[in-house]
C-alpha positions in Angstrom: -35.1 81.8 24.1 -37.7 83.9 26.2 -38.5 82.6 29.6 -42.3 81.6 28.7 -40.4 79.1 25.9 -41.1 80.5 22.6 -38.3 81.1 20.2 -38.3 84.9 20.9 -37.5 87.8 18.6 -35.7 88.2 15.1 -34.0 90.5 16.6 -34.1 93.5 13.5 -37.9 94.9 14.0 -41.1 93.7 13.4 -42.1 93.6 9.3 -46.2 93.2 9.2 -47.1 90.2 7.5 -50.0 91.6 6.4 -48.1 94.6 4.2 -45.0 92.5 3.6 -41.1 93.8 2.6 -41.7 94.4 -0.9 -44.9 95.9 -0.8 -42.3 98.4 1.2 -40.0 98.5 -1.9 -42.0 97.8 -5.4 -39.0 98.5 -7.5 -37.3 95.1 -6.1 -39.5 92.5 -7.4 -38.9 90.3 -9.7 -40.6 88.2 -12.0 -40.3 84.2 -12.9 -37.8 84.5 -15.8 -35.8 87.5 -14.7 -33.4 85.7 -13.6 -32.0 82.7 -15.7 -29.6 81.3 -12.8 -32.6 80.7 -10.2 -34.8 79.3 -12.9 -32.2 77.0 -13.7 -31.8 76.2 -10.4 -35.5 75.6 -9.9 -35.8 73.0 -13.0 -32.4 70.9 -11.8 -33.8 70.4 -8.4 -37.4 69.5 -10.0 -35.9 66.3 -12.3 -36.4 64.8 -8.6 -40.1 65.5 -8.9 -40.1 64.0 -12.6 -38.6 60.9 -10.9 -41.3 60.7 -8.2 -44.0 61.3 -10.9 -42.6 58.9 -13.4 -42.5 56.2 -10.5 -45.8 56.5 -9.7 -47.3 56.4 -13.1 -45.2 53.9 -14.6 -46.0 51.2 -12.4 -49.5 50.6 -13.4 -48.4 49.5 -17.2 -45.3 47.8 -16.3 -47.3 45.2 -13.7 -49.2 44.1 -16.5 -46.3 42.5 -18.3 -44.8 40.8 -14.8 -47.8 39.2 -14.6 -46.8 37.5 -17.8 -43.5 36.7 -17.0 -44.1 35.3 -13.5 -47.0 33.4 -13.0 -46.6 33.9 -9.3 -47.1 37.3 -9.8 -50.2 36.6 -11.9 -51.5 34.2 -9.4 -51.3 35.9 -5.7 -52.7 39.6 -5.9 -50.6 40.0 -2.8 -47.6 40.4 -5.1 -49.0 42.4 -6.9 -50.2 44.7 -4.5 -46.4 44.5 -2.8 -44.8 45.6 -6.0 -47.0 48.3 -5.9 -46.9 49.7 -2.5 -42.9 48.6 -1.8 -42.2 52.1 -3.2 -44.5 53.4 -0.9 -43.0 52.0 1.9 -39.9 53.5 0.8 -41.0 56.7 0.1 -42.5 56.9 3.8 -38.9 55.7 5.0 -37.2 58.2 2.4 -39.7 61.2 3.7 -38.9 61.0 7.6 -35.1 60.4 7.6 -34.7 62.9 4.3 -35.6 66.0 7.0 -32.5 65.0 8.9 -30.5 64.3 5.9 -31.2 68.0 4.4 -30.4 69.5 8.3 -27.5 67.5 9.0 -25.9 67.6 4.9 -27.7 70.1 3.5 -29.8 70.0 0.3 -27.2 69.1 -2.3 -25.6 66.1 -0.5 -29.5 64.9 0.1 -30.3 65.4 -3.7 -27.0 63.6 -4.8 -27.4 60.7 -2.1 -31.4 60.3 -3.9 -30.1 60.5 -7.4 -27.6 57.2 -6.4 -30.3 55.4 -4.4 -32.8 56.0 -7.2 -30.4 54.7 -9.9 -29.7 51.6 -8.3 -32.4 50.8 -7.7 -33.8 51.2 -11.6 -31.0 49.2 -12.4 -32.2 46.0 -9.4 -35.3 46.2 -11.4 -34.5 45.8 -14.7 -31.9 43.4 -14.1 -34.4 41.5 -11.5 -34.7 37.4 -12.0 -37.5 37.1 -10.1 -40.5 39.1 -8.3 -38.7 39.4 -5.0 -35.8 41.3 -6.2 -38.3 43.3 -8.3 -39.7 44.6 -5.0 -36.5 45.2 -3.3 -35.6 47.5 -6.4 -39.0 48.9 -5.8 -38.0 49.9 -2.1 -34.5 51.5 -2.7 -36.7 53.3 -5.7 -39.1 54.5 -2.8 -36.3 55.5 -0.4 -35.0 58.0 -3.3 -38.6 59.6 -3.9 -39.0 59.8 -0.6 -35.7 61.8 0.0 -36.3 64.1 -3.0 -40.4 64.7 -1.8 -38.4 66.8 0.8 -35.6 68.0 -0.6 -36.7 69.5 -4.2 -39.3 72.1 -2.9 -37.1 73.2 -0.1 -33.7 73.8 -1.7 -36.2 75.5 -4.7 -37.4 77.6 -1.6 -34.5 78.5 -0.3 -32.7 80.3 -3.7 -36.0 81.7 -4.8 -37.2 85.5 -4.1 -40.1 85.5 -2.2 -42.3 87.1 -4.8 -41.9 84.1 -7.0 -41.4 81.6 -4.9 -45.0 80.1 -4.9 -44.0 79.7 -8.9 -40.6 77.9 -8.7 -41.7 75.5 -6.1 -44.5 74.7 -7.6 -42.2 73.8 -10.6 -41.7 70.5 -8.7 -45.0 69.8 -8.8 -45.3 70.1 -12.8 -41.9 67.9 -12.5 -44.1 65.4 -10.5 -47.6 65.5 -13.1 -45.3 65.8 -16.1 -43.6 62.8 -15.0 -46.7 60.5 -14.6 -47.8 61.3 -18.2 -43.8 60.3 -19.0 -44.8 57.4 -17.8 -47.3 56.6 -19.4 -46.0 57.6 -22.9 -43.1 55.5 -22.6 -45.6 52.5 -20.9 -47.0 52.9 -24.7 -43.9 53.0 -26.2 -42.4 49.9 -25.1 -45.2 47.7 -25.6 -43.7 46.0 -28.5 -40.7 45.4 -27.4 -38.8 42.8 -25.7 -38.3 43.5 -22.2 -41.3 45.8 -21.9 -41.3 45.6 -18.5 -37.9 46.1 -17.6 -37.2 49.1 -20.3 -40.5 50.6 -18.1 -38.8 50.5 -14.9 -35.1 50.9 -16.0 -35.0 53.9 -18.0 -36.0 55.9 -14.7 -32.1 55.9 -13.7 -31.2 58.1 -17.2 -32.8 61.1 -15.1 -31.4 60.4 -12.3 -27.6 60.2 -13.6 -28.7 63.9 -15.6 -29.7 65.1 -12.6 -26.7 64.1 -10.8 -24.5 65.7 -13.1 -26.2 69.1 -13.7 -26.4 69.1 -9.2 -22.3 68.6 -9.3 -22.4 72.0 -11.1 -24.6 74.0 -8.8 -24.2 75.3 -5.1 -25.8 73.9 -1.9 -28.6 76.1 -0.8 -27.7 79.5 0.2 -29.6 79.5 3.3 -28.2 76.3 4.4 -24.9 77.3 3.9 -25.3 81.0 5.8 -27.6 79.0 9.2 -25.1 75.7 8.9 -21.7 76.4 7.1 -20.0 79.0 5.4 -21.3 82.7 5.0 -18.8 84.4 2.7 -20.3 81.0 0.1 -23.7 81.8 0.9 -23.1 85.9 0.1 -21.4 84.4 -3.3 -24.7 83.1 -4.2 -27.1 85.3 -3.3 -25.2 87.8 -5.3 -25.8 85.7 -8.2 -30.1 86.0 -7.6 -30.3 89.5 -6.2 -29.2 92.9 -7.1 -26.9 94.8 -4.3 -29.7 97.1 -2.8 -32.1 93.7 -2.6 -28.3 91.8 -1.3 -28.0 93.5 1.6 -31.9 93.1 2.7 -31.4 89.5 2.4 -28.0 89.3 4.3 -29.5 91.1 6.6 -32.8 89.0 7.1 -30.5 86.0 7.4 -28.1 87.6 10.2 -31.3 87.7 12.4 -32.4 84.5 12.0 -28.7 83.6 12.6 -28.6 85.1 15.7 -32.0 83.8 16.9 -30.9 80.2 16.1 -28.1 80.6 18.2 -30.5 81.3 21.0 -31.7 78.0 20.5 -31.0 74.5 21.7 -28.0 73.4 19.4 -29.6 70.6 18.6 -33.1 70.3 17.5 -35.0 66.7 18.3 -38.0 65.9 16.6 -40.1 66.5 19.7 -39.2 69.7 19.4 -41.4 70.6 16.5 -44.4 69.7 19.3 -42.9 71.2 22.3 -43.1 75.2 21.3 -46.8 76.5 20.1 -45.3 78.7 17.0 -43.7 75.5 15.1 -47.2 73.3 16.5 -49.4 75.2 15.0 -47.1 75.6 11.2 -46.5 72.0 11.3 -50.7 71.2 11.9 -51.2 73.4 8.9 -48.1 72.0 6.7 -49.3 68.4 8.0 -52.7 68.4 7.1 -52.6 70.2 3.7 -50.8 67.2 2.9 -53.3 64.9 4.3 -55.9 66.4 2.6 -54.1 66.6 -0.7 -54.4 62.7 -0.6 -57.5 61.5 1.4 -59.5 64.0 -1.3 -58.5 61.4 -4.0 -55.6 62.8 -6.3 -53.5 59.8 -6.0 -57.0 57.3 -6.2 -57.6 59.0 -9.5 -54.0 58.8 -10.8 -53.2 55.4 -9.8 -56.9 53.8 -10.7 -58.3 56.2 -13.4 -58.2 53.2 -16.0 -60.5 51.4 -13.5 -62.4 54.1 -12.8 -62.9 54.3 -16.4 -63.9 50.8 -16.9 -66.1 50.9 -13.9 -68.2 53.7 -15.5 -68.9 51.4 -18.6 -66.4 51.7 -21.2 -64.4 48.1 -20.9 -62.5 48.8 -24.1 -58.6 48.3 -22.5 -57.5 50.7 -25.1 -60.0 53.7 -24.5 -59.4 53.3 -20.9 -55.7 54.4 -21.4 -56.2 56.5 -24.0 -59.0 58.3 -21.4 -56.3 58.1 -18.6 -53.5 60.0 -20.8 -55.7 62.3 -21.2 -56.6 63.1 -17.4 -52.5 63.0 -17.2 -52.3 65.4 -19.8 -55.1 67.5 -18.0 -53.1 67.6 -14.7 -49.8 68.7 -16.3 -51.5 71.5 -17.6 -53.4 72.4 -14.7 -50.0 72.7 -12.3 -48.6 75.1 -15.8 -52.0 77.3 -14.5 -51.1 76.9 -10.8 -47.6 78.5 -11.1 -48.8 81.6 -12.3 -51.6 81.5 -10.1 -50.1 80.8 -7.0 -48.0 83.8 -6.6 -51.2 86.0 -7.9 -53.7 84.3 -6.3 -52.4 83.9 -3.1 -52.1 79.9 -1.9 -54.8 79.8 1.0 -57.6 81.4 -2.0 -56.3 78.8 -4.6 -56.6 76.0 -2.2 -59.9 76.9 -1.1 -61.1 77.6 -5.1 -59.3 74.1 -5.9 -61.4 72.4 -3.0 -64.5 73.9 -3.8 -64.3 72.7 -7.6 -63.3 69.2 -6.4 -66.0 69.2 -3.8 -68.2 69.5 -6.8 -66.5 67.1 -9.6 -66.9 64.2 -6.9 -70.8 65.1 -6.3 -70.9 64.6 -10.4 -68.8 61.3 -10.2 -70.6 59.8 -7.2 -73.7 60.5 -9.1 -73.3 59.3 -12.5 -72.2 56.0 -10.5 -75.4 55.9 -8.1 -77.5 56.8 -11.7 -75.4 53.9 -13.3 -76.6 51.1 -11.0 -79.8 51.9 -11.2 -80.6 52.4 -14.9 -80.5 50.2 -17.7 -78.7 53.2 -20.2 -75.1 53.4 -19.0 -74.0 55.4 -21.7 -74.9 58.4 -20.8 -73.9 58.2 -17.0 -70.4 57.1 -18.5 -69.8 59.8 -20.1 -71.2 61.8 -17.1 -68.8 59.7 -14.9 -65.8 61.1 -17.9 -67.0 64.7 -17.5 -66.8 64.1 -13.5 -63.5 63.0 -13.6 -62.3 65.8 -16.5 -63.4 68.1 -14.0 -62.0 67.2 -10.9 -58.7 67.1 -12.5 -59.3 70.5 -13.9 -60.2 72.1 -10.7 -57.4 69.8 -8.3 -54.1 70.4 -10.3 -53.6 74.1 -10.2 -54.3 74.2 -6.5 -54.1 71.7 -4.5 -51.4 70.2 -6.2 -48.7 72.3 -5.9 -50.3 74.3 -3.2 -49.3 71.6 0.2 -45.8 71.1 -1.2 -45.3 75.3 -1.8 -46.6 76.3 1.8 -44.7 73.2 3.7 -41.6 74.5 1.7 -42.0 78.3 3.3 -43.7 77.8 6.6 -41.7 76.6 9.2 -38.1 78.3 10.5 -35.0 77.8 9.2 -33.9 75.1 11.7 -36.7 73.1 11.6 -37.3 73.6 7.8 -35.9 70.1 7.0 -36.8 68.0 9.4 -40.7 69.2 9.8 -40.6 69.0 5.6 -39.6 65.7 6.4 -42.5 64.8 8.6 -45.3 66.7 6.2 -44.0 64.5 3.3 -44.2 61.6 5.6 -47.7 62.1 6.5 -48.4 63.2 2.8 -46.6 59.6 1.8 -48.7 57.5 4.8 -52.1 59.2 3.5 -50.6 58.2 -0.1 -50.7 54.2 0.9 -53.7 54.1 2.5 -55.9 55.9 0.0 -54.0 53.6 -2.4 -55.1 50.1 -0.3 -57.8 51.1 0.4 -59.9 52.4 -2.4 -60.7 49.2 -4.1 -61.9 47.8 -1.1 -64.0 50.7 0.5 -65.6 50.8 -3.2 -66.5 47.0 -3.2 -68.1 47.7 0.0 -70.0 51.1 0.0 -70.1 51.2 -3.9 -68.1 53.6 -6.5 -70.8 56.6 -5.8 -70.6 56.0 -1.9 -66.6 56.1 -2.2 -66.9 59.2 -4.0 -69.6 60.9 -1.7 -67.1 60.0 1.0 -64.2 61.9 -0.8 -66.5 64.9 -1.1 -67.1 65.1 2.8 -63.3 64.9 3.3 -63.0 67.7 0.8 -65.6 69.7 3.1 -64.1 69.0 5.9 -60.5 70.0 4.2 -62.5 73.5 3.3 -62.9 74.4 7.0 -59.4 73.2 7.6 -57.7 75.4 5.3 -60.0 78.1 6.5 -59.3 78.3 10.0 -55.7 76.8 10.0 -53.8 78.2 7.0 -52.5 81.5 6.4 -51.8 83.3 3.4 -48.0 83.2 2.7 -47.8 84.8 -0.6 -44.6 87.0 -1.1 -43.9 87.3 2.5 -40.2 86.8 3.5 -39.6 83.4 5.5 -39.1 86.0 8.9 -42.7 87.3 8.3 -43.8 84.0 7.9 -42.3 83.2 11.2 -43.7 86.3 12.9 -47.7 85.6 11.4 -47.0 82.2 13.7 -45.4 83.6 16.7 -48.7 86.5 16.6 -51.3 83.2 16.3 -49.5 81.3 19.0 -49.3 84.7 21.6 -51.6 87.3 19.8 -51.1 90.4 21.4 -48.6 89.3 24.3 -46.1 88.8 21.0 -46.8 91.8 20.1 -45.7 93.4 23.3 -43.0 91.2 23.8 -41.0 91.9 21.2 -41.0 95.3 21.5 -39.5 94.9 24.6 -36.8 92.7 23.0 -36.2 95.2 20.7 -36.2 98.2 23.0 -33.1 96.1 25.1 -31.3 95.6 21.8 -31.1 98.8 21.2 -29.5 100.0 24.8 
């Protein structure tokens, strides 16, 4: 550690993050599918974004039929609204301790302990006797999402190649939308059968238990294992994702980072993350990316688009569903668009394209709504209201979707990767409940246009945030990502300094 407290140089030269390693060395790229064992990797480690999706999505059908079979339910909408956000709770809990769970045990332990907690806690609901164990089945349910919010796109991270890794994490994400239109297919599904409810809730374990099984088979993360554990294992499987010229670059990336954590406090402490301006500054942009990805209204669209539906004039209970598989369907196929975007496109210019689009679909939705109350014809401003919705979808999924999850993933440095994952997905989870508790409310009070109009501004304001605070990661290394913050926390006095460093390494 340097005497003015920053974490000091990697110790092996500087690599500009504005050229990057492979634009150095073209011949060493590689593409998505080029490698079948990091892909495979990649889509084990995302059943724990099905399960988060699925859990989110399934809910809305399944509390229709408690309602029937506990009339407390149907009488207090406090229930209801417990059932609901219990999972939320737990997903908040889940979030902050899973950092320390993925530092401490590394990625695979953390996966395997969510896959246990998750199954359980399927199981408590679809075996519950009354509303009360429902919602404690609903919290150990929440604890597991929680854990695997942070775990999935770090341990994807971590075995990807940096060229692709925008890609493979954001194969998470279309784990996460692919699981809410799950959801709601198999809401459909067992409609007409007895135990609706409880075959909703309780077939969520069956992923789980896969991907418990498949996780057995596969290693902990490589870069967890070289930082925390054993090197020679680490080597064994980096060997399996990179070819020997690309091998030794790697092994030599993680040496220096090795030897710059060991100049480091053993332990690290959570006040940590706000006590040194490099890991400030990564964790205000990992932070509020994940704010914004929920106070702009994904999760108010997702969890409510029925009643959104029904508020823009079509009552029909059947259309409304039908309309919100749809929207589903839409954002499944926008995250498909955003993985091959978001290692062409670059994340910060995606984000700020996704924005601007949803900036736009919520001026449409806010006025078809305003239009709505003040005209006799609601026809027409329904279907306006439709088209609104369409497009915010459309313009949300392939950007700001995967993007917060793929930049908190790849921003921060290898000892503080968990635990400051842990505390974006926390915030992202927090934002989650509010917008979720608050949307009905806020729209009862300022009206559905007003709500949306607010939305909008938060999406302008999330413009200038991304602007100013976010840098453009795509196919740097995680070192150059760690050098583009150590150059905005001391500009040019970096610059200098580790030069120095590197000039007494050297004699």
């Amino acid at each position: 550690m340097t005497i003015d407290g920053s974490l000091g140089s990697s110790g092996y030269g500087h690599l500009p993050g504005s050229s990057g390693y492979l634009d150095m060395y073209p011949d060493r790229r590689m593409s998505i599918f080029s490698n079948s064992y990091v892909v495979r990797l990649a889509l084990t480690a995302g059943i724990g974004g099905l399960l988060f999706g699925y859990d989110t999505g399934v809910i809305s059908g399944a509390l229709l039929y408690i309602k029937d079979e506990f009339a407390v339910v149907s009488q207090s909408s406090f229930l209801q609204e417990t059932i609901v956000s219990m999972a939320l709770v737990g997903a908040i809990i889940g979030a902050a301790s899973g950092g320390w769970i993925n530092d401490s045990y590394g990625r695979k332990k953390a996966t395997l302990l969510a896959d246990i907690i998750f199954a359980l806690g399927s199981v408590v609901m679809a075996a519950a006797p009354d509303p009360y164990v429902l919602i404690a089945g609903r919290l150990l349910v929440g604890l597991a999402v929680g854990i695997a919010s942070v775990t999935a796109p770090v341990y994807i991270a971590e075995a990807s190649p940096s060229e692709v890794r925008g890609g493979l994490v954001s194969t998470n994400v279309l784990m996460i939308t692919g699981g809410q239109f799950l959801s709601y297919l198999v809401n459909l599904a067992f409609t007409q059968v007895p135990g609706t409810w409880r075959w909703m809730l309780g077939v969520a374990g069956l992923p789980a238990v896969i991907q418990f099984c498949l996780m057995l088979c596969l290693p902990e993360s490589p870069r967890w294992l070289f930082m925390k554990k054993d090197k020679a294992e680490a080597i064994l499987v980096l060997s399996k994702i990179y070819d020997i010229a690309r091998l030794e670059d790697e092994i030599d990336h993680l040496a220096a980072a090795a030897d710059e954590d060991k100049a480091r406090k053993s332990e690290v402490r959570y006040l940590d993350v706000f006590k040194f301006k490099e890991i400030r500054l990564a964790f205000l942009a990992g932070a509020g990316l994940q704010a914004f990805q929920q106070f702009t209204g994904i999760n108010t669209v997702m969890y409510y688009s029925p009643t959104i539906v029904q508020m823009a004039g079509f009552s029909s209970n059947q259309l409304a569903l039908l309309l919100s598989l749809i929207v589903a369907a839409m954002n499944a196929a926008g995250t498909i668009l955003g993985i091959y975007l978001i290692d062409h496109f670059g994340r910060k210019k995606l984000a700020l394209s996704s924005l601007a689009g949803v900036v736009v679909s919520l001026v449409i939705l806010a006025a078809s709504f305003i239009a709505k109350t003040s005209s006799s014809s609601n026809g027409l401003y329904g279907w306006l209201a439709v088209l609104g919705l369409a497009l915010y979808i459309a313009f949300f999924s392939p950007g700001m979707g995967p993007v917060p999850w793929t930049v908190n993933s790849e921003i921060y440095p290898e000892q503080y990767r968990g635990m400051c994952g842990g505390m974006s997905a926390t915030v992202n989870w927090v934002s989650n409940l509010i917008v979720a508790q608050t949307f009905l409310s806020v729209a009862e009070t300022v009206g559905t246009g007003g709500t949306f109009l607010i939305l909008a501004g938060v999406a302008v304001v999330a413009i200038v945030f991304v602007i100013i605070f976010v840098p453009e990661t795509k196919g740097l290394t995680f070192v150059e990502v760690e050098q583009i913050w150590k150059e905005r926390a001391w500009g040019s006095d970096y610059l200098y300094r580790d030069s120095l460093i590197e000039k007494g390494n050297e004699s």
